[in-house]
N, C-alpha and C positions, 0 to 999 in steps of 0.2 A: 409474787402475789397477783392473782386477778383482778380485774376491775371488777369496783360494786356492782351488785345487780341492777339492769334498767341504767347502767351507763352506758350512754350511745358513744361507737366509737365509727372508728373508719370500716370495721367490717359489721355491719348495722345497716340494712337494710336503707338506702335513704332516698329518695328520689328528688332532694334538694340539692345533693352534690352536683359539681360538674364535673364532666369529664376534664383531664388533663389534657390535652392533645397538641402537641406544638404547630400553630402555621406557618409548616414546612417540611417536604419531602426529600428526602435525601438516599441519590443514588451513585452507587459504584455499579461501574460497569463500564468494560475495555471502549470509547469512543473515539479514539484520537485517529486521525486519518496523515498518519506523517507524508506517506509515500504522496498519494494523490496532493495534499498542502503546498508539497517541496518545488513538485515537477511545475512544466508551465501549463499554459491554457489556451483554447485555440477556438475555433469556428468550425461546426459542420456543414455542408449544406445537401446531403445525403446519407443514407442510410448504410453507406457503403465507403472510406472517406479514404484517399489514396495522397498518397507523396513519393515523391522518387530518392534515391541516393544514387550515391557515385563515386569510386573511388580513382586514386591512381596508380601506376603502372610499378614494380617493383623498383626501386635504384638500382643502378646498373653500373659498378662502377667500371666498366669496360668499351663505355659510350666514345669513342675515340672515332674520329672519321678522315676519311684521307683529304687533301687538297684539294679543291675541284670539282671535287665530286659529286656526281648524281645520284639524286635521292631519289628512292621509294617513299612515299608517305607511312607515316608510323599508322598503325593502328590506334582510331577512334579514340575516344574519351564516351564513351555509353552512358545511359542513366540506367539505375533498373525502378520497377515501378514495385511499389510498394501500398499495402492496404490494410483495415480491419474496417470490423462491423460495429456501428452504434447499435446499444443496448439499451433496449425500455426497462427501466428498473422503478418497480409502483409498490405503494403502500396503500392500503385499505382500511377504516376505523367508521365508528359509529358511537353514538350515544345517546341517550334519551332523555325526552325533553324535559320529564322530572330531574335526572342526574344533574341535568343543565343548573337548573335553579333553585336547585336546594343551598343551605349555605355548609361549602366544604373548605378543608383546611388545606395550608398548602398551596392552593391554587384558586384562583378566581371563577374559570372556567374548566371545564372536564374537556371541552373540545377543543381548545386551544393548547392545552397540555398535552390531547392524544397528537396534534398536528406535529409539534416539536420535538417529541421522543420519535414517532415514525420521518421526522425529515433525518434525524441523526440516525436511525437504521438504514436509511437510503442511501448513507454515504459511506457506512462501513460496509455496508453491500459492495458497493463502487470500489471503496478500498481493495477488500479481499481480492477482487474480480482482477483489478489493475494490477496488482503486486504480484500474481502466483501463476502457478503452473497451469495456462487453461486456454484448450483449444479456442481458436473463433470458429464461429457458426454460423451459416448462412439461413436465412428460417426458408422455411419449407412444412407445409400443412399444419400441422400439431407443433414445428419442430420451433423452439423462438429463438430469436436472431442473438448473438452472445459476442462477446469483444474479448479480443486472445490479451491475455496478462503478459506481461514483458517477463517472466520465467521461460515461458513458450516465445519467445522472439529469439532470445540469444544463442547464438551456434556459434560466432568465434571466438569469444573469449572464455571457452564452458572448462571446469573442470569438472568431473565428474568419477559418479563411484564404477567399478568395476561392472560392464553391463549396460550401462546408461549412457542413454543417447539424445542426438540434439530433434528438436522439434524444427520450429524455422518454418516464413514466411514461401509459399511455393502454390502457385497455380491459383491465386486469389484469396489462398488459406492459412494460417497460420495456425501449424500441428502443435501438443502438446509434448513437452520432451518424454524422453520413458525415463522412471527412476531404474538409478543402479542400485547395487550394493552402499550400505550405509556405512561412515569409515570415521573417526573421531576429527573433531573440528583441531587441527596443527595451525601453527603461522607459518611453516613451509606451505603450506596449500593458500597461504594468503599470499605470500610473496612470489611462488610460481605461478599463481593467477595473473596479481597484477604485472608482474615483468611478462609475462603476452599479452596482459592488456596494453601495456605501454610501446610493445614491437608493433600493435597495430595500428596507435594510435591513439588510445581510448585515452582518457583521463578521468575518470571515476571521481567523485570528490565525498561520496557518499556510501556508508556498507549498511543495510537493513539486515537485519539477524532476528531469531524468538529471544524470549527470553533465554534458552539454557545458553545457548551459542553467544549471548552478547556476557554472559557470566564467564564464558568460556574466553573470550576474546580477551578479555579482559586481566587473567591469567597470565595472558600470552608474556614471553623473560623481556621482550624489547619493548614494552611500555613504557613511557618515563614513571620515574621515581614514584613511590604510593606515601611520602611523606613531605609533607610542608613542612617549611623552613619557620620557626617562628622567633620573637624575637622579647627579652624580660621573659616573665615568668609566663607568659603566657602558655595553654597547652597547647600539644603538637596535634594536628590533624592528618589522621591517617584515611589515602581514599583508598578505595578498595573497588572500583571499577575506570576503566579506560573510555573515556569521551570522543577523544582523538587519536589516532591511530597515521605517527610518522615515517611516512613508506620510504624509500630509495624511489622514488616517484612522485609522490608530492604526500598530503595531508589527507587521512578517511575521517570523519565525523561518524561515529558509530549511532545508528539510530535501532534501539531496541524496537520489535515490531510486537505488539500483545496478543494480536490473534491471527494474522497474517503469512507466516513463517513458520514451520515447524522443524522441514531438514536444509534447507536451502540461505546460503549469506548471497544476498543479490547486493554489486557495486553496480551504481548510479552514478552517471553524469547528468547532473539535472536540465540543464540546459538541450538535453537530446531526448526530453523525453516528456510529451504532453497530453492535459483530457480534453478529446475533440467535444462541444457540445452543438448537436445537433436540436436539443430544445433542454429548455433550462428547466429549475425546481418549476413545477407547476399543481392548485393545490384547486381541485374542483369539486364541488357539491354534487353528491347522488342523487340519484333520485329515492325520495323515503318511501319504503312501504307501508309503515306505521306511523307511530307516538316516538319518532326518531331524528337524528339528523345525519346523514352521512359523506363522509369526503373518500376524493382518491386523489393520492398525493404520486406525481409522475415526474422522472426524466428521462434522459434520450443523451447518454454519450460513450465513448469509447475511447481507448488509450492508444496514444500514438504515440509509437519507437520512431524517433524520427532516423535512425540508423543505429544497426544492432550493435554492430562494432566499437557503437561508447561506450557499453557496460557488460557485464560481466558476471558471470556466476561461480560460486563454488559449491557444489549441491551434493544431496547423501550423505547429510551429516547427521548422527545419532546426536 
């Protein structure tokens, strides 16, 4: 049955209702910056910011010498010099001086809200940049200065698909690798990584992966057990992904990456691998041309592999 006639309801014309509207915004969306979080932090004081590494000489177990004997001096101990570029990465916003002081829900200010969501674009910026396969760049006219991702540092511990080659640090520049052939993500490709990672030294304590690949990992037959022990009546919990990852090497912490990663599982030694900052978050007023107020939100750093030989890739993965 209908409402009588001239019963005012909720679909009734009314300009005395209010609106419903909750004060509060609510967003999803990939933010998390693991890799950048994990690594350490450091000082630039150029736009161009170098460190050296240095290995030693193979073991030799033949090293035997006679009685007496005169020596030749061994061959040096070298440094080699090593470098990438700092990177201006800016955000830009504006609002008007109506928007400003009207009353909205949610948030107090429009400008202080655009400031926050562009400071967290800055650093997934930063993120992607550091995490992935990407030349550095020297600027030149038009060209802007860019800082090479530690995907492009790694050449000795690389495993790769059919075709694919290493980038690596060379002549002040650090190339980006070329992809192979894509080939399914195995735990043979985990453990003939890390066993050259560990003939060379490296100790990885960290595997970044996309989502499909940390699903995939997760599969893998040598995980520990996917069922808790429990105890009375309680119910059994069953997990159904891998956190940690126990090598013949030591322990991976698996860190799923959300937008970072697509064919490529990068192992980290976190301790060898940091973000130089040449100038920090920085957040400066434009100049307005109108009924407006505008910022540009800036920083200046770039990622340094303090030696490539701590970490390690397995890349070409479908």
């Amino acid at each position: 049955m209908t409402a009588p006639t001239n019963t005012i309801t909720s679909a009734t014309p009314n300009v005395g209702v209010r609106e419903d509207l909750e004060n509060a915004i609510y967003r999803v969306a990939p933010e998390e910056t693991p890799f950048i979080s994990n690594i350490g932090s450091k000082k630039a004081t150029s736009t161009y910011h170098e460190w050296q590494t240095e290995t030693l000489a193979t073991p030799d177990a033949t090293n035997a010498q006679l009685e007496g004997d005169d020596y030749t001096l061994s061959a040096g101990n070298l440094t080699t010099r090593v470098g990438n570029y700092m990177q201006i990465l800016a955000k830009t916003g504006g609002v008007s001086r109506t928007q400003e002081v009207v009353d909205k829900a949610g948030r107090a200010s429009e400008l202080a809200r655009q400031k926050v969501l562009k400071t967290i674009e800055l650093k997934t910026d930063l993120e992607i940049r550091a995490i992935g396969n990407y030349a550095s760049v020297a600027e030149s006219g038009a060209t802007t200065r860019k800082t090479a991702g530690i995907l492009a540092f790694i050449t000795s511990n690389d495993n790769r698909g059919s075709g694919g080659s290493d980038g690596g640090f060379s002549s002040g520049i650090v190339a980006a690798a070329t992809n192979g052939t894509q080939r399914v993500f195995t735990e043979a490709l985990v453990k003939s990584t890390l066993a050259t990672a560990f003939g060379n030294g490296a100790k990885p304590t960290q595997a970044y992966m996309g989502p499909t690949h940390k699903q995939q990992f997760s599969a893998f037959t040598g995980i520990a057990d996917i069922r808790a022990d429990v105890s009375g009546t309680g119910m059994a919990t069953i997990y159904g992904a891998a956190d940690v990852y126990i090598s013949d090497f030591g322990a991976l912490t698996l860190i799923p990456h959300p937008y970072g990663l697509t064919r490529d599982c990068v192992l980290v030694d976190p301790k060898l691998a940091s973000i130089a900052t040449l100038d920090g978050l920085k957040s400066k007023a434009l100049a307005s041309s109108g009924d407006n107020e505008k910022f540009l939100l800036t920083m200046e750093k770039g990622l340094v592999v303090e030696n490539q030989k701590g970490h390690a890739v397995i890349a070409d993965l479908t």
